[in-house]
C-alpha positions as CSV (number, residue, x, y, z in Angstrom):
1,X,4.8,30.6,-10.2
2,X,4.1,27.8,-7.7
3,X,5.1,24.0,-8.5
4,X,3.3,21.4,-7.4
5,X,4.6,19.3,-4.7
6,X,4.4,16.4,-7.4
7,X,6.7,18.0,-9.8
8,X,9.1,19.5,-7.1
9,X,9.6,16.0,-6.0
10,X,9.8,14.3,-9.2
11,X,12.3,17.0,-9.5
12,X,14.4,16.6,-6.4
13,X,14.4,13.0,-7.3
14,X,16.0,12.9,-10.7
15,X,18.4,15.8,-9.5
16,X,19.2,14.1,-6.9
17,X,19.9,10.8,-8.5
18,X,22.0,12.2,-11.3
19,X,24.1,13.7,-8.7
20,X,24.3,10.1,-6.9
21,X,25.4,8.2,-10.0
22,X,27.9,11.1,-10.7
23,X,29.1,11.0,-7.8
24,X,29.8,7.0,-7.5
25,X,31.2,7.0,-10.6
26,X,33.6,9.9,-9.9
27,X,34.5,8.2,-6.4
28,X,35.2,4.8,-8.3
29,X,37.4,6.8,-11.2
30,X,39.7,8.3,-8.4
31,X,40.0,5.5,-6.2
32,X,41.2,3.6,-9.4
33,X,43.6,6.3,-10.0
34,X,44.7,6.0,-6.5
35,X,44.9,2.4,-6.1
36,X,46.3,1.2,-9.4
37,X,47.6,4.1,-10.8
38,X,45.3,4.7,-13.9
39,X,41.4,5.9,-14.8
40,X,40.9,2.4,-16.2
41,X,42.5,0.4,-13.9
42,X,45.2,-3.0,-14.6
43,X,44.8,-5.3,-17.8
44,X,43.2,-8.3,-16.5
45,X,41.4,-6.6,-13.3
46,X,38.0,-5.4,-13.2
47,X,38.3,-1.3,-12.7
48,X,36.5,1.4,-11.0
49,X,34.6,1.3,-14.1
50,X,33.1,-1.9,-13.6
51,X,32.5,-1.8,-9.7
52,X,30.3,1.2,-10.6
53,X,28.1,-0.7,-12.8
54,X,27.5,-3.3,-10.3
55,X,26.5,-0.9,-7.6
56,X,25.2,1.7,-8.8
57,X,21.9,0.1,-9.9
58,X,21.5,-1.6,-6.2
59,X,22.4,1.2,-4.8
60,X,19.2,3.5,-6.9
61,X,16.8,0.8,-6.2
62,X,17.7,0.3,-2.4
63,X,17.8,4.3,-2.1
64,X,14.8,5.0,-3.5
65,X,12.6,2.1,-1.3
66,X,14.5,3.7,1.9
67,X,13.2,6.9,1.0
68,X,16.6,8.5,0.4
69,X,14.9,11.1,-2.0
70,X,12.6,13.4,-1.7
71,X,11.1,16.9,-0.6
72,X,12.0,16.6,2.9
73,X,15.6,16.8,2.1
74,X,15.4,20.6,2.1
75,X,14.3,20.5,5.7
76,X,15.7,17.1,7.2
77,X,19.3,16.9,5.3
78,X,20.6,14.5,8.2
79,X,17.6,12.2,7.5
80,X,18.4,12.1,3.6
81,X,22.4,11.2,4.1
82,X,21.6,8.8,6.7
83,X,19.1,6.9,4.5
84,X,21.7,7.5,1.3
85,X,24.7,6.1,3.7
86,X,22.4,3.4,4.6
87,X,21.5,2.5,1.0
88,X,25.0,2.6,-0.1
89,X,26.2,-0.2,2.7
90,X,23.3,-2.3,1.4
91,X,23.9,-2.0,-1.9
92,X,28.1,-2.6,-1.1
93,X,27.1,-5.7,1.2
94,X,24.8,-7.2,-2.1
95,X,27.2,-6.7,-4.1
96,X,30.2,-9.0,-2.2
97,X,27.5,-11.5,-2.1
98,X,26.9,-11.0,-6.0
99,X,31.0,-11.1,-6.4
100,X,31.5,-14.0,-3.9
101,X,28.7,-16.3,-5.4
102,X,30.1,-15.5,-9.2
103,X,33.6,-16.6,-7.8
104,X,35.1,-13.2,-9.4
105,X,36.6,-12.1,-5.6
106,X,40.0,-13.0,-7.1
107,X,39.6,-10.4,-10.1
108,X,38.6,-7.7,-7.9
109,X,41.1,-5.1,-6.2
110,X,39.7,-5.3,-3.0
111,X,41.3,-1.2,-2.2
112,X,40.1,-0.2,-5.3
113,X,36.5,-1.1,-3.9
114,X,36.9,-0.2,-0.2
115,X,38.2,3.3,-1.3
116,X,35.7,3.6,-3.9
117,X,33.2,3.2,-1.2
118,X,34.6,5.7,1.2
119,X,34.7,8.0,-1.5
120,X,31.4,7.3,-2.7
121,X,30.2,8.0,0.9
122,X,31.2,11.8,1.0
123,X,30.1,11.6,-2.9
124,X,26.5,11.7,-1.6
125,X,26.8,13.5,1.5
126,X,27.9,16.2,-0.5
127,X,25.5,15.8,-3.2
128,X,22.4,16.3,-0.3
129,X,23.9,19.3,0.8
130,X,24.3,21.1,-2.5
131,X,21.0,20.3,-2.7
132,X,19.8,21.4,0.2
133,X,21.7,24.8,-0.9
134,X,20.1,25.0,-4.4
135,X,17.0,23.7,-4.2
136,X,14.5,26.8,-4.5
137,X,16.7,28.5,-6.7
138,X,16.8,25.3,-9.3
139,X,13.4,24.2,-8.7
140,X,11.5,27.7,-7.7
141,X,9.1,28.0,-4.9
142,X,8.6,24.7,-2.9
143,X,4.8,24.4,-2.3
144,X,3.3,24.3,1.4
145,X,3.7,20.8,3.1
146,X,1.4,22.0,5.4
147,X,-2.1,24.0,5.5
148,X,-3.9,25.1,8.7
149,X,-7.5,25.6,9.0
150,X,-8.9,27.5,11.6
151,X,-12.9,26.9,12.5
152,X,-13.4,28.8,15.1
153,X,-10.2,28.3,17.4
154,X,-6.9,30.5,17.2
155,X,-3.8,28.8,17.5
156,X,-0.1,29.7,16.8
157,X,0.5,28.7,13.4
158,X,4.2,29.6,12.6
159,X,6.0,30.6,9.3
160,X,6.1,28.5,6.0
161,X,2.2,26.9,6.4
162,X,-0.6,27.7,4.4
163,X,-3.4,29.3,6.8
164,X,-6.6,28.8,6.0
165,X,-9.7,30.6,7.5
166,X,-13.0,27.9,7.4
167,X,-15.3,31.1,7.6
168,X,-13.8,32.8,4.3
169,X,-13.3,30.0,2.5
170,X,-16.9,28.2,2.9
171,X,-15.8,25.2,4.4
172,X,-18.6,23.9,6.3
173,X,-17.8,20.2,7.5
174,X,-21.1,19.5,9.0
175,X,-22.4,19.6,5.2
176,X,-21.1,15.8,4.2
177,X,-21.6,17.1,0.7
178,X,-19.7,16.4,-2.9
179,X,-19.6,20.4,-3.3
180,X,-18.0,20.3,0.2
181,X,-15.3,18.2,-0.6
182,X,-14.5,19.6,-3.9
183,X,-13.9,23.3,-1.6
184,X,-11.9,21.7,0.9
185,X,-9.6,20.0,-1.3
186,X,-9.2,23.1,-3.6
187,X,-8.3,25.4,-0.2
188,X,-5.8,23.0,1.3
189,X,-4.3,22.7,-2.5
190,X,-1.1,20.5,-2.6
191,X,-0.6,20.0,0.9
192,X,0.7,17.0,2.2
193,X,-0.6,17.8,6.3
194,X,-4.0,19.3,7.1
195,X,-4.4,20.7,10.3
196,X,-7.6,21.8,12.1
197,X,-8.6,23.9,15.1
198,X,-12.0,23.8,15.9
199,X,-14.3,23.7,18.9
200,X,-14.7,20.0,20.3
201,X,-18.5,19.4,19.2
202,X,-17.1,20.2,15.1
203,X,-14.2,17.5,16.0
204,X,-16.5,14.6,14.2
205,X,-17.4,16.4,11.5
206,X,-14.2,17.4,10.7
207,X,-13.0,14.1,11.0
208,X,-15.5,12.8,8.4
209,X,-14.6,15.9,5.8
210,X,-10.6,15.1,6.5
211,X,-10.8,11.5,5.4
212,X,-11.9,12.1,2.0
213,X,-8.6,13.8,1.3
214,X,-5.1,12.2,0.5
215,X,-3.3,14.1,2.6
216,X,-2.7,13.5,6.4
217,X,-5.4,14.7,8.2
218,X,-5.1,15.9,11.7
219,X,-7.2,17.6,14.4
220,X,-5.8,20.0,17.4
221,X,-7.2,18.8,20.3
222,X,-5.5,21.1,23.8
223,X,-7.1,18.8,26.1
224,X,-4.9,16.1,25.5
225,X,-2.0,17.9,27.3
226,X,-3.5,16.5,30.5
227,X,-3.2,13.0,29.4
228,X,0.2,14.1,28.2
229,X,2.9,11.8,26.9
230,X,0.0,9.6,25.7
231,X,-1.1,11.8,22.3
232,X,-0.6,10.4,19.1
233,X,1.7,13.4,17.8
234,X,1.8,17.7,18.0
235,X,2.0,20.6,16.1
236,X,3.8,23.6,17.0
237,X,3.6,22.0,20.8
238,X,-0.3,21.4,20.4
239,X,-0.9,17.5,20.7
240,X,-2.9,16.2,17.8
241,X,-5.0,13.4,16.6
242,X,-3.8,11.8,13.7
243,X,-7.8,11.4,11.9
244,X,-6.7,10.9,8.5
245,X,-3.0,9.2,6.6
246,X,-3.3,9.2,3.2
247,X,-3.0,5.4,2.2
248,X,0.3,5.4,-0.3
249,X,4.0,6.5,0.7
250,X,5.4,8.8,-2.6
251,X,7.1,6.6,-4.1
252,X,4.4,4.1,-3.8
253,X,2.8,6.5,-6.1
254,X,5.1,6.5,-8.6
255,X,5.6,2.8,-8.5
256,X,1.8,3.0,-9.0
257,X,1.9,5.5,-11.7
258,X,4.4,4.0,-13.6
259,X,2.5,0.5,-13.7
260,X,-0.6,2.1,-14.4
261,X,1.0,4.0,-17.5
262,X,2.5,0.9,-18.9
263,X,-0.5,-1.1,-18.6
264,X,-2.8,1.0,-20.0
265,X,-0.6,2.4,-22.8
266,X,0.2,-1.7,-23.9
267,X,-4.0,-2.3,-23.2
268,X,-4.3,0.6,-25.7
269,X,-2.4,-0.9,-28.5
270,X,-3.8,-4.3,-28.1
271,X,-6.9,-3.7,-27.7
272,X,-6.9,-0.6,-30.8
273,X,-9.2,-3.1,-33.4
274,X,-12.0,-3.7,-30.6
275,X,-11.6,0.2,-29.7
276,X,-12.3,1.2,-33.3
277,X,-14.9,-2.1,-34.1
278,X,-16.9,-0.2,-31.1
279,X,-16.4,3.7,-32.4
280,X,-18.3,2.5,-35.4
281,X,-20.5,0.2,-34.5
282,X,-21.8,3.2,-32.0
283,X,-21.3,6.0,-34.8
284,X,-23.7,3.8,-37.7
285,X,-26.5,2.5,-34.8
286,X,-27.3,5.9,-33.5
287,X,-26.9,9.3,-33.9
288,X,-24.9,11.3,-31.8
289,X,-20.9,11.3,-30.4
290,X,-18.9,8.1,-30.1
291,X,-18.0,8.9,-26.6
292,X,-20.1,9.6,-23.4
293,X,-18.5,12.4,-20.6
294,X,-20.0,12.5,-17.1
295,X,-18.3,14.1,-14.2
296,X,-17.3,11.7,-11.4
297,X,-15.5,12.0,-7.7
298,X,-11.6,11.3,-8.2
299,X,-9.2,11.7,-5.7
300,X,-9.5,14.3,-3.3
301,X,-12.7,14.6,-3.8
302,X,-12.0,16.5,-7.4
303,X,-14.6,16.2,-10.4
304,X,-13.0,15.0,-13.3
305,X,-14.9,14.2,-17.2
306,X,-14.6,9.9,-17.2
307,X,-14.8,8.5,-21.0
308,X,-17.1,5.5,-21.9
309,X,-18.9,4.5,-25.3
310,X,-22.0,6.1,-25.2
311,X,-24.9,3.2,-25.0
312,X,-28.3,5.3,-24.4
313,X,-29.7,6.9,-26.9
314,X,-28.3,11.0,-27.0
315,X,-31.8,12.6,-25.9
316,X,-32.5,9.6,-22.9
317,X,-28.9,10.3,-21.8
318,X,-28.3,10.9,-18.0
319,X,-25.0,12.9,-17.4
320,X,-26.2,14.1,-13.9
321,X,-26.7,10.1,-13.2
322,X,-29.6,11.2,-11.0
323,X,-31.0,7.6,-12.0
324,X,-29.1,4.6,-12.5
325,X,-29.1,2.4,-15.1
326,X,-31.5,-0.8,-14.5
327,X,-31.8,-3.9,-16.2
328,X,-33.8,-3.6,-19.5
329,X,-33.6,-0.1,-19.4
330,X,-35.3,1.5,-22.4
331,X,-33.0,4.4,-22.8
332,X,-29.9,1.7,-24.0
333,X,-29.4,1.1,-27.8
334,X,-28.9,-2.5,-29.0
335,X,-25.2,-2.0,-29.1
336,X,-25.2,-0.5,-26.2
337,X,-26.6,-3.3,-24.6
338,X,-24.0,-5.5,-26.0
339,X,-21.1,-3.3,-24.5
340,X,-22.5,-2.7,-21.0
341,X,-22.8,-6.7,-21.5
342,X,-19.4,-7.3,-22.1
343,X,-17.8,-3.7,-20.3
344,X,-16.3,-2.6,-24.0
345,X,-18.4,0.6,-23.3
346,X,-15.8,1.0,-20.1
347,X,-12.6,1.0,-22.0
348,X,-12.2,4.3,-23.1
349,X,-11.3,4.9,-19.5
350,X,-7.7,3.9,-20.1
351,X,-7.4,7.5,-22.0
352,X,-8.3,8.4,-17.9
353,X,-5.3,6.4,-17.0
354,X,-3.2,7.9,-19.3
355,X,-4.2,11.4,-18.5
356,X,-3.6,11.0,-14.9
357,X,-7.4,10.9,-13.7
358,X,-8.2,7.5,-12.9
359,X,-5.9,4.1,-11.8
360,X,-5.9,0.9,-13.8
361,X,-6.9,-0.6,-10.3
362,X,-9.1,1.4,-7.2
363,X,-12.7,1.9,-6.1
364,X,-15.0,3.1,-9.4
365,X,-15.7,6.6,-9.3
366,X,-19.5,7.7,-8.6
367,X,-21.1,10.9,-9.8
368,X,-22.2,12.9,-7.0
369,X,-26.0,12.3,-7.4
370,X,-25.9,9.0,-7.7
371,X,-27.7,7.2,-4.8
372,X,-28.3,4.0,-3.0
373,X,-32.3,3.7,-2.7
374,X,-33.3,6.9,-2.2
375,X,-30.2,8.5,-0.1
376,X,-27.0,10.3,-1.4
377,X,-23.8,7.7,-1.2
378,X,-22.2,10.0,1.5
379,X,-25.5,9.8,3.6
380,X,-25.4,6.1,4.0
381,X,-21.7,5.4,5.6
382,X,-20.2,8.4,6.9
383,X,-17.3,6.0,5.8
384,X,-17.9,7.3,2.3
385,X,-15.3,10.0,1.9
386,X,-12.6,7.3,3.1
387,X,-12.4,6.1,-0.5
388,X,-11.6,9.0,-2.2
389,X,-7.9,9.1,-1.0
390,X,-6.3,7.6,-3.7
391,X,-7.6,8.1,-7.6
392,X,-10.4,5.8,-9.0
393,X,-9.6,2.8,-10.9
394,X,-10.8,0.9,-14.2
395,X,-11.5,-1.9,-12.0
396,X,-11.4,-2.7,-8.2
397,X,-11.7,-5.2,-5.5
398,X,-15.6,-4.4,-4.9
399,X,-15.8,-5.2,-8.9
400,X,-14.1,-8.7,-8.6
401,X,-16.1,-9.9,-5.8
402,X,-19.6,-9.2,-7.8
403,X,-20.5,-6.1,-6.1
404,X,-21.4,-4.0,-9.2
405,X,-25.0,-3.0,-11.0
406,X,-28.0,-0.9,-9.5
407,X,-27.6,0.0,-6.0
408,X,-31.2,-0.4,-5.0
409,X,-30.6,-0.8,-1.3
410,X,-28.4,1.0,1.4
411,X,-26.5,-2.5,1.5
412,X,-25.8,-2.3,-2.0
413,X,-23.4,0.5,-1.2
414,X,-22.1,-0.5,2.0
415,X,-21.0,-3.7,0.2
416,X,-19.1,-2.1,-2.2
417,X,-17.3,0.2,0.7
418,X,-16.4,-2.3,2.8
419,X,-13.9,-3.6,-0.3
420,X,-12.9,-0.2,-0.9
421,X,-11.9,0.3,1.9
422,X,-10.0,-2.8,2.6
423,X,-8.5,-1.8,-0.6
424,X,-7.6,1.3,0.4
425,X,-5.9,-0.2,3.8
426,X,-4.0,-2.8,2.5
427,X,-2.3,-2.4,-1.3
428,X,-0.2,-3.7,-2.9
429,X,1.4,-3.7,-6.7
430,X,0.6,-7.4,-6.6
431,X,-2.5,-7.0,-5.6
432,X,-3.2,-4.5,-8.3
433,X,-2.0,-7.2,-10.5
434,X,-4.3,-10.0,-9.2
435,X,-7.2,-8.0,-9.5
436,X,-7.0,-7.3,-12.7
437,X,-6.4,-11.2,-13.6
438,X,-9.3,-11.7,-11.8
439,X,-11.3,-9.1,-13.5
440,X,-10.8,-11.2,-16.9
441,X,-13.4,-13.4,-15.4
442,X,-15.9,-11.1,-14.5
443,X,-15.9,-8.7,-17.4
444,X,-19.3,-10.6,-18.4
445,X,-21.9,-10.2,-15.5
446,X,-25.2,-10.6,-14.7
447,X,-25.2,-7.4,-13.0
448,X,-23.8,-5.9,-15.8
449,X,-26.2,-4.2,-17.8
């Protein structure tokens, strides 16, 4: 059975970071051994022991940002020991200044450390190749990095991508459609580089269908060759242009995950009496379920079932959302009112966060009816897909600066795109955090309703 890439990585990373800290630890122990004669070094020194507590936590954090881990290791083993070497001399020069600054130097068998660090060194160049040996046999098959569509135009594709016909699998990018996006994304699957042939007059539409993906999209273009070296990069020799980048690096993602968990699992125990206070005070005002489910656009362009309270009344409810809610809308109960008021009726979305589908902070997720006047989302800004590269937040930047409610005009919309795309561009963990201070002031809107 296939893996995703996500939990091949997550793999390679803990793997490969257990064999890391073994590895400095053992290369510490032995140098100890060496220097002073003994596993636990001289009565009144600090041992090998010691010097491997200090650097092994710089040395995981520094590793990790340099992107010392990863899927790419398989195929690139010189990249992963340079960027391990490189985290390891950071992490020894931090830790002299940590030793120098605590006036310790004296206590510190200066061999000891230096052969602990030379040791350390072939520690986890060896570690990268064993993995680099082991890999698919530990972890099973290691999904395709890459997936090739075809459109029309035959190109040499090589071994170990994912070929993808356009004709057989219904992918037809002039159609800047929500059932478009949802085929492309399941045909390229877990693919981190999408790459497309196509005649020159399907180059902009495939440029548009690309973007709503988070992978790297890029289109074969042969005629570059005569401008050649100036292309932007190549596949297989044929120069490409890069249309599409996918906003977050990995391990942005799992610095993104991670934050996203904790918040939302500490939102969901302090805020458990105004989650149960609304349950009933929607169960014993009308009749019908608690919570309200209504497919939305997530990342990739994938439907997933968002939670809210349910504030119309069951047989008024729209789950298509082929009509947006307006202000004094008849088909919202009293309490409903009150939690659209106050966004209450939005919190049951941190079960979203929890279960993977949604962000604490990103552009809100539309349904793919929903429209701005008269005209589909995607018809208004060919920009549209652009947003759907990263998952759907709780809250977002478009939210904070008042650009929420009825989208009655084409403006509406291209208001709320340009933040999401700024967004998009240009995050940041602190910026997640300042947005959601800031969306503490706006949780009670006039738009709101």
């Amino acid at each position: 059975m296939t893996v995703s890439k996500e939990i091949v990585r997550l793999r390679l990373y803990l793997l490969c970071l257990l064999g890391d800290m073994a590895g400095l630890l053992l290369a510490f122990m032995i140098a100890n051994w060496l220097v002073l004669g003994a596993v636990w070094g001289e009565p009144g020194k600090p041992h090998g022991i010691v010097m491997f507590a200090m650097i092994a936590p710089l040395y995981a954090l520094l590793a990790v940002q340099g992107g010392a881990y990863g899927i790419r290791m398989i195929d690139n083993v010189r990249r992963g020991i340079v960027g391990a070497l490189w985290a390891l001399v950071q992490a020894a020069l931090l830790m002299l200044l940590i030793v120098y600054l605590g006036k310790i130097a004296e206590r510190l068998s200066r061999l000891t450390f230096v052969a602990g660090l030379l040791l350390s060194a072939g520690g986890v160049t060896l570690v990268r190749f064993a993995i680099a040996r082991l890999a698919e046999r530990l972890l099973g098959e290691v999904p395709h990095l890459t997936a090739v569509i075809l459109d029309g135009v035959d190109i040499d594709v090589g071994p170990h991508v994912e070929l993808i016909q356009a004709d057989a699998a219904d992918l037809r990018p002039e159609r800047h459609d929500a059932d478009m996006a949802e085929r492309l994304a399941a045909a390229v699957g877990m693919a981190e580089r999408v790459v497309v042939a196509c005649p020159l007059e399907r180059m902009d539409d495939w440029s548009v269908a690309l973007k709503s993906l988070s992978a790297r999209g890029e289109i074969v273009v042969p005629e570059l060759l005569r401008f050649a070296p100036a292309r932007v990069d190549e596949y297989r020799r044929q120069p490409t242009i890069v249309v599409a980048g996918g906003p977050f690096q990995f391990r942005d993602r799992i610095i993104k995950r991670l934050f996203d968990i904790v918040v939302a699992g500490l939102a969901t125990l302090v805020l458990s009496p105004l989650l149960l206070g609304a349950m009933l005070a929607v169960k014993l005002t009308s009749p019908g379920p608690v919570l309200f489910r209504q497919p939305r656009i997530g990342r990739d362009a994938r439907p997933f079932q968002i939670y809210k309270f349910r504030s119309m009344r069951t047989d008024r409810t729209d789950h298509r959302a082929d009509t947006l809610t307006r202000r004094d809308d008849d088909r919202v109960t009293r309490v409903g009112r009150f939690l659209r008021r106050t966004s209450i009726d939005e919190l049951p979305q941190l079960f979203n966060v929890l279960r993977g589908d949604m962000s604490i902070v990103g552009p809100r997720p539309h349904a793919a009816a929903a429209k701005a006047g008269d005209t589909l989302y995607w018809e208004v800004d060919d920009r549209y897909w652009e947003r759907h590269c990263i998952k759907p937040g709780m809250t977002g930047l478009a939210q904070v600066r008042g650009h929420r409610g009825a989208t009655d005009h084409h403006q509406d919309l291209i208001d709320r795109l340009q933040s999401d795309l700024e967004y998009v561009t240009a995050w940041s963990i602190l910026r997640d955090i300042r947005i959601i201070v800031a969306t503490l002031g706006v949780l009670v809107h006039h738009k709101a309703y």
